[in-house]
DSSP file (Angstrom, degrees, kcal/mol; ACC not computed):
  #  RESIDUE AA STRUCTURE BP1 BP2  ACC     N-H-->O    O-->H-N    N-H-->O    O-->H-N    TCO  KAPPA ALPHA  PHI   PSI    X-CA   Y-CA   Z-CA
    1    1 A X              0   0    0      0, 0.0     2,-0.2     0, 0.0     0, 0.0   0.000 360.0 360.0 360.0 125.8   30.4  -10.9    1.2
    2    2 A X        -     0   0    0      2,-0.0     2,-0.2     0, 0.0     0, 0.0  -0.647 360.0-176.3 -71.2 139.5   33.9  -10.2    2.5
    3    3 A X        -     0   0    0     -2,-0.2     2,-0.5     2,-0.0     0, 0.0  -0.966  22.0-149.2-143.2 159.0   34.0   -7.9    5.7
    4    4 A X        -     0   0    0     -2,-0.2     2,-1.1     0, 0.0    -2,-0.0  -0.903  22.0-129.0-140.7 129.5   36.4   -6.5    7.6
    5    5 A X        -     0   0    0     -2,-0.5     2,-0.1     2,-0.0    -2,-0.0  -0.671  14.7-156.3-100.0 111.2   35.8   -5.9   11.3
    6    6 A X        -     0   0    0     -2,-1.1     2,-0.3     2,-0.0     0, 0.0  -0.431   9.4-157.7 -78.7 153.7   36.5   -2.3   12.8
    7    7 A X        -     0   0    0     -2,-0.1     2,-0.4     2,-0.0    -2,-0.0  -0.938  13.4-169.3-126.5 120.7   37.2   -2.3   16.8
    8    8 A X        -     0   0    0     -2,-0.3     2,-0.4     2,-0.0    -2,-0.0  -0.974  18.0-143.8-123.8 137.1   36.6    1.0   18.8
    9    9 A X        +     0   0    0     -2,-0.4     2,-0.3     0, 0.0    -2,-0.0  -0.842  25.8 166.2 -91.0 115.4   37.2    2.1   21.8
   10   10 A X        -     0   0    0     -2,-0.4     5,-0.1     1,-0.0    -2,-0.0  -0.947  36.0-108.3-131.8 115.4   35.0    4.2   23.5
   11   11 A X    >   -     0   0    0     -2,-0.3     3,-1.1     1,-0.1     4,-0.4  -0.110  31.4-124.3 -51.8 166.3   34.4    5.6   27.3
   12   12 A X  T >> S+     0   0    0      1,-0.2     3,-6.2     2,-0.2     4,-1.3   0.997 104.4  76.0 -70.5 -49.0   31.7    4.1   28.8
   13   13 A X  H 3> S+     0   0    0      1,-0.3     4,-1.7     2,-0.2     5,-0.3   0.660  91.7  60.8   7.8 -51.9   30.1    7.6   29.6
   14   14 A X  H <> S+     0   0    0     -3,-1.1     4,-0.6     1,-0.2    -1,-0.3   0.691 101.3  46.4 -83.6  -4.6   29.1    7.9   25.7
   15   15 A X  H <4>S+     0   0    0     -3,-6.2     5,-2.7    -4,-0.4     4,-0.3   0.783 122.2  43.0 -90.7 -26.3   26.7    4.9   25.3
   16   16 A X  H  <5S+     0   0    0     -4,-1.3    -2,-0.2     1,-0.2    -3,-0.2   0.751 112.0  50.5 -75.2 -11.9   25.2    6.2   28.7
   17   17 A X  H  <5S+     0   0    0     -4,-1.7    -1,-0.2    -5,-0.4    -3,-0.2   0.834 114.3  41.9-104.2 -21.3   25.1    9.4   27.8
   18   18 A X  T  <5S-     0   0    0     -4,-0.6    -2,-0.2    -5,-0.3    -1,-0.1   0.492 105.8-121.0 -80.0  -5.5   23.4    8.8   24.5
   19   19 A X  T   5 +     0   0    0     -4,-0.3     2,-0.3     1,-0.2    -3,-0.2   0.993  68.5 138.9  70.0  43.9   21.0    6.3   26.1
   20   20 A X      < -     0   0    0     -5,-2.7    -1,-0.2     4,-0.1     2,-0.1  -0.932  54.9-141.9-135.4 162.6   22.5    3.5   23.5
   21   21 A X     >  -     0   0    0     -2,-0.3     4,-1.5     1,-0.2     5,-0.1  -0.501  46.1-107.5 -97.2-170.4   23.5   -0.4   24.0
   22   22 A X  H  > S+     0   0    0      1,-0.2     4,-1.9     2,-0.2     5,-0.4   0.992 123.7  59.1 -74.3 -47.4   26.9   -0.8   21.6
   23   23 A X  H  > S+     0   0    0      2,-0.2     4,-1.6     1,-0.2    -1,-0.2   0.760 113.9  36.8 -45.4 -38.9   24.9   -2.7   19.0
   24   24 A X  H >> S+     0   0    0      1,-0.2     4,-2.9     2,-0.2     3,-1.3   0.964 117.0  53.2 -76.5 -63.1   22.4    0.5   18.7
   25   25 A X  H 3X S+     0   0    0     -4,-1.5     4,-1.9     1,-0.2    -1,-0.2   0.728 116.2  37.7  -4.8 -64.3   25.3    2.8   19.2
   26   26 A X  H 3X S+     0   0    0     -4,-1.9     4,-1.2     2,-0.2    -1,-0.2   0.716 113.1  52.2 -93.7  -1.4   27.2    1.2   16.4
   27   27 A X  H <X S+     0   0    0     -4,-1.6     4,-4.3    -3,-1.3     5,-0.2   0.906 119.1  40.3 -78.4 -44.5   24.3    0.5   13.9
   28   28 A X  H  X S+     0   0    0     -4,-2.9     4,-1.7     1,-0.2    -3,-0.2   0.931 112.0  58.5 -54.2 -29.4   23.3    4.7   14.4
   29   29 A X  H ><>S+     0   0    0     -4,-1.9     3,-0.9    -5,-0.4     5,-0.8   0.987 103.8  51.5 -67.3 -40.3   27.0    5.4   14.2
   30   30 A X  H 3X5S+     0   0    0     -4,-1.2     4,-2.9     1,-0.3    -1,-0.2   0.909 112.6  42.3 -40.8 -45.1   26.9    3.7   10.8
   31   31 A X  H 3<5S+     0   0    0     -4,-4.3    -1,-0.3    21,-0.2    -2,-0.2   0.715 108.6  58.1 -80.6  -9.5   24.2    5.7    9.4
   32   32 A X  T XX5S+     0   0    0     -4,-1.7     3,-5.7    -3,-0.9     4,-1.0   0.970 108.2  46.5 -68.5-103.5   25.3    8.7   10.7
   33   33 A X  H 3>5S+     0   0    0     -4,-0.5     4,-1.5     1,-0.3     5,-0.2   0.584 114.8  45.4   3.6 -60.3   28.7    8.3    8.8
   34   34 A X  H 3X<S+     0   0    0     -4,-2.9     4,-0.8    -5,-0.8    -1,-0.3   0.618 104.9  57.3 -98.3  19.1   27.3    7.4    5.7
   35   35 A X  H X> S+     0   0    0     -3,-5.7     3,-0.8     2,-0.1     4,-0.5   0.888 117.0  39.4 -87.5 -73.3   24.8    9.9    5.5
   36   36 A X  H 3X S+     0   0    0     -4,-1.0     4,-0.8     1,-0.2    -3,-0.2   0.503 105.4  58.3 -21.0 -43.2   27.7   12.3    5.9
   37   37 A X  H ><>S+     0   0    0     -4,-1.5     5,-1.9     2,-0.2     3,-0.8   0.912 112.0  53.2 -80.3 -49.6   30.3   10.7    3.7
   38   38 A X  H <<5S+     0   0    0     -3,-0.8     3,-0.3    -4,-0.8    -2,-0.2   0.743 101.2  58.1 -64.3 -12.3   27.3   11.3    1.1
   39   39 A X  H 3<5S+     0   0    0     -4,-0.5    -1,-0.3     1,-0.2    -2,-0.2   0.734 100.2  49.1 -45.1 -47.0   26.9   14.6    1.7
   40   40 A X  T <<5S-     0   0    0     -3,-0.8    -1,-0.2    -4,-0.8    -2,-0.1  -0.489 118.6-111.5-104.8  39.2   30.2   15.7    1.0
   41   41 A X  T   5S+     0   0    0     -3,-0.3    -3,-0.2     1,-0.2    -2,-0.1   0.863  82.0 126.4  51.5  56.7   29.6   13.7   -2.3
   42   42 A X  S   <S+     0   0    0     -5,-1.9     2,-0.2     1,-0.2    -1,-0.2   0.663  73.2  34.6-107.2 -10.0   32.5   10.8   -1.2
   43   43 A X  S    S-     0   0    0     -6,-0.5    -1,-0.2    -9,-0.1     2,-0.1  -0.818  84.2-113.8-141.4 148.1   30.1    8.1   -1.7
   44   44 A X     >  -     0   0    0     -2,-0.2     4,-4.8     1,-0.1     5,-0.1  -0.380  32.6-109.5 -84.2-169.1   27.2    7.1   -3.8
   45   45 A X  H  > S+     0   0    0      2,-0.2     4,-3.3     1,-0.2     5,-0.4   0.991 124.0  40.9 -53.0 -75.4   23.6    6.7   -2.8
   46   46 A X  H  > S+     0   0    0      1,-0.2     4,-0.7     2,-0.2    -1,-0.2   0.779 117.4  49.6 -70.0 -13.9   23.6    2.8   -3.2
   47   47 A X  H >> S+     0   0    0      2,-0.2     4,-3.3     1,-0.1     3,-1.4   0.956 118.5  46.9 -74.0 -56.0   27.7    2.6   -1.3
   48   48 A X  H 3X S+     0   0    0     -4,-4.8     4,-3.0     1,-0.2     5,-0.4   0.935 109.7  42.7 -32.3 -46.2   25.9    4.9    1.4
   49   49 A X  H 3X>S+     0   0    0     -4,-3.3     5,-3.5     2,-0.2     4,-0.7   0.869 120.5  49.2 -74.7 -18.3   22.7    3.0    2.0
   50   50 A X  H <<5S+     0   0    0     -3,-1.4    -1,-0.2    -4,-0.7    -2,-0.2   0.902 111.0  51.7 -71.7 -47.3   25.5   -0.6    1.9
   51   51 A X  H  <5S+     0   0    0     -4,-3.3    -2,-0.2     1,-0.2    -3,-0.1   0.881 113.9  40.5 -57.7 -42.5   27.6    1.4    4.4
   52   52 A X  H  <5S-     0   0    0     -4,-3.0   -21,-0.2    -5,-0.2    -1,-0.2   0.482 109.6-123.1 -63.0 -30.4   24.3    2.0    6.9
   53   53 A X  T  <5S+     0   0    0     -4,-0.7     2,-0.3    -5,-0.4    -3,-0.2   0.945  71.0 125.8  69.1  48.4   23.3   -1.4    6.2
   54   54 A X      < -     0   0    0     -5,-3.5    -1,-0.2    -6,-0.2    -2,-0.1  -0.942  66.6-103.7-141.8 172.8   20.1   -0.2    5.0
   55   55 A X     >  -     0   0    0     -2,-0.3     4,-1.7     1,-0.1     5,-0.2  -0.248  41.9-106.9 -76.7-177.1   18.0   -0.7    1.7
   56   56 A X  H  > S+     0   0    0      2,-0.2     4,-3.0     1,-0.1     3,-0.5   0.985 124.7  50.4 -52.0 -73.0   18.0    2.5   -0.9
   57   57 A X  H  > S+     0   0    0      1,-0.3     4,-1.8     2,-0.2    -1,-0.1   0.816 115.5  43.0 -60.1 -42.7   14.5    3.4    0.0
   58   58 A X  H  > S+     0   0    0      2,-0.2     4,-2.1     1,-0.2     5,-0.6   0.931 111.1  51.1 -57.7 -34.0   15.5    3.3    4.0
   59   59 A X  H  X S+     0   0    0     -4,-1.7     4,-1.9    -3,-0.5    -2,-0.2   0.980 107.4  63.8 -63.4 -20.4   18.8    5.2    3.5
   60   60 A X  H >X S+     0   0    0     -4,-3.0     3,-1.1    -5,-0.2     4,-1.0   0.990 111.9  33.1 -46.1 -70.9   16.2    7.9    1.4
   61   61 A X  H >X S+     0   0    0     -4,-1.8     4,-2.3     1,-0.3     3,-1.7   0.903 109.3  61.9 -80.0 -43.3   14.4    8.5    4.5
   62   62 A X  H 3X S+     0   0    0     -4,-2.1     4,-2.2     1,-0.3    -1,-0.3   0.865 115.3  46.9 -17.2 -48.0   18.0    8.2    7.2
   63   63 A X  H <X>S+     0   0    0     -4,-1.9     5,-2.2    -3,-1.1     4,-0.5   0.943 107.3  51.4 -84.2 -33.8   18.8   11.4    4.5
   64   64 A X  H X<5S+     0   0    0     -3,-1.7     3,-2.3    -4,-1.0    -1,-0.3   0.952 112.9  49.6-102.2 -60.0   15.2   13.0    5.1
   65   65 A X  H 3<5S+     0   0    0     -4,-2.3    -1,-0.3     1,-0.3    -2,-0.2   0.833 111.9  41.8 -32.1 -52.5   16.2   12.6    8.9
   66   66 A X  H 3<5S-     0   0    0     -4,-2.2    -1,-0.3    -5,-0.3    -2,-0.3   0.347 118.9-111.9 -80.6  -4.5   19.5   14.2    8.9
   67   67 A X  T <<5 +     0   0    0     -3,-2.3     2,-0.6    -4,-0.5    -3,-0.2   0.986  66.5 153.8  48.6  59.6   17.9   17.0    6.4
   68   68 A X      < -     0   0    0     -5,-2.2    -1,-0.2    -6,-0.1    -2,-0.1  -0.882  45.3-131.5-119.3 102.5   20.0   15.8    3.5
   69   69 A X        -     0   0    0     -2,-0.6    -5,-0.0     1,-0.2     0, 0.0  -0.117   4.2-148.5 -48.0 143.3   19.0   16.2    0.1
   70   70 A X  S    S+     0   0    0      2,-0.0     2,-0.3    -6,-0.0    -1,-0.2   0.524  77.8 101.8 -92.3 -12.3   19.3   13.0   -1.7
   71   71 A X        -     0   0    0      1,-0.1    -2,-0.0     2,-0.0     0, 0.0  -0.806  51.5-176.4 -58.1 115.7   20.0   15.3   -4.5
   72   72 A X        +     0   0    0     -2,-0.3     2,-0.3     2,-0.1    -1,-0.1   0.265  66.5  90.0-135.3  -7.7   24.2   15.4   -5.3
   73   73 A X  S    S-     0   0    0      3,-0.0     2,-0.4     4,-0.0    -2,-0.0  -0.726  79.9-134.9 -93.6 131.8   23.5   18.3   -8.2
   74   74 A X     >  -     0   0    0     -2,-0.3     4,-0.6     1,-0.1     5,-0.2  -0.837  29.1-107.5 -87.1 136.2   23.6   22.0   -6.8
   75   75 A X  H  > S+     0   0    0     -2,-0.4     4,-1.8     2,-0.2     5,-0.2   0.699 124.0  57.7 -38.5 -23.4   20.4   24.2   -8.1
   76   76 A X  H >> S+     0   0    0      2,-0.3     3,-2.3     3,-0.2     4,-1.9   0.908 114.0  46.2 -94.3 -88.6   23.2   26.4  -10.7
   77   77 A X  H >> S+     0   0    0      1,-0.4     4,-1.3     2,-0.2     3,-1.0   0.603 114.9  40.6 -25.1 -90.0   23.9   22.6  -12.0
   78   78 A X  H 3< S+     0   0    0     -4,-0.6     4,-0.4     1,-0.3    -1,-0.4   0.507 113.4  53.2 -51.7 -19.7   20.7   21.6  -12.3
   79   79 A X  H XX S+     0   0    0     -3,-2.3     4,-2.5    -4,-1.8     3,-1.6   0.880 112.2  48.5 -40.7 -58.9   19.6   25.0  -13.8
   80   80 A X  H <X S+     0   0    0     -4,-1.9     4,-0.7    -3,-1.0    -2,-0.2   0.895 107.4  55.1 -71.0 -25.4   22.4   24.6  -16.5
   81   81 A X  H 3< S+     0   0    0     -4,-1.3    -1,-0.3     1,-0.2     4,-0.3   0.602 103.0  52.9 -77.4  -0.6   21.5   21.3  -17.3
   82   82 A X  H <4 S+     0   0    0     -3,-1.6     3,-0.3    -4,-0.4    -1,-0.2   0.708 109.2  51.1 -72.9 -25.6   17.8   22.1  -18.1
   83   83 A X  H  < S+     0   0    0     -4,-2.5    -2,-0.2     1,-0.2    -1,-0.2   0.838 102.1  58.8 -97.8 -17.5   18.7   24.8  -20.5
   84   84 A X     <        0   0    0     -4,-0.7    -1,-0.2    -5,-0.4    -2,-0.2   0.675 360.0 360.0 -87.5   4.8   21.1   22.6  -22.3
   85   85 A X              0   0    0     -3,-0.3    -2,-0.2    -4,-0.3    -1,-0.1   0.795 360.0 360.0-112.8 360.0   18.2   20.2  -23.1
């Protein structure tokens, strides 16, 4: 796999004030971030759950955390597409 390695700078304040070491800090930031970026539909499911570094079936429940439908269809979508089949 090719990867490209981000570096951020952060005061210390915010790993103490979140109670995190960096590794925890940057594995939560990750899931955070792609839970989000799938939210506002920028990303699929399986690039999210790649981005998180987690399998489908974890990044399922990561969405279930964040109260994020894994659904990407709005109910007036999925309405109009039942009635056209």
């Amino acid at each position: 796999m090719n990867t490209v390695q981000v570096t951020m700078e952060l005061p210390r304040t915010v790993l103490s004030a979140l109670r995190k070491e960096p590794a925890s800090f940057v594995a939560d930031m990750r899931i955070a971030a792609a839970v989000k970026w799938y939210e506002l539909e920028m990303v699929s499911q399986a690039k999210a759950a790649e981005i998180a570094g987690l399998s489908r079936a974890d990044f399922l429940l990561a969405l279930d955390r964040f109260a994020v439908t894994p659904f990407q269809s709005t109910l007036d979508e999925l309405i109009h597409e039942a009635g056209d089949g």
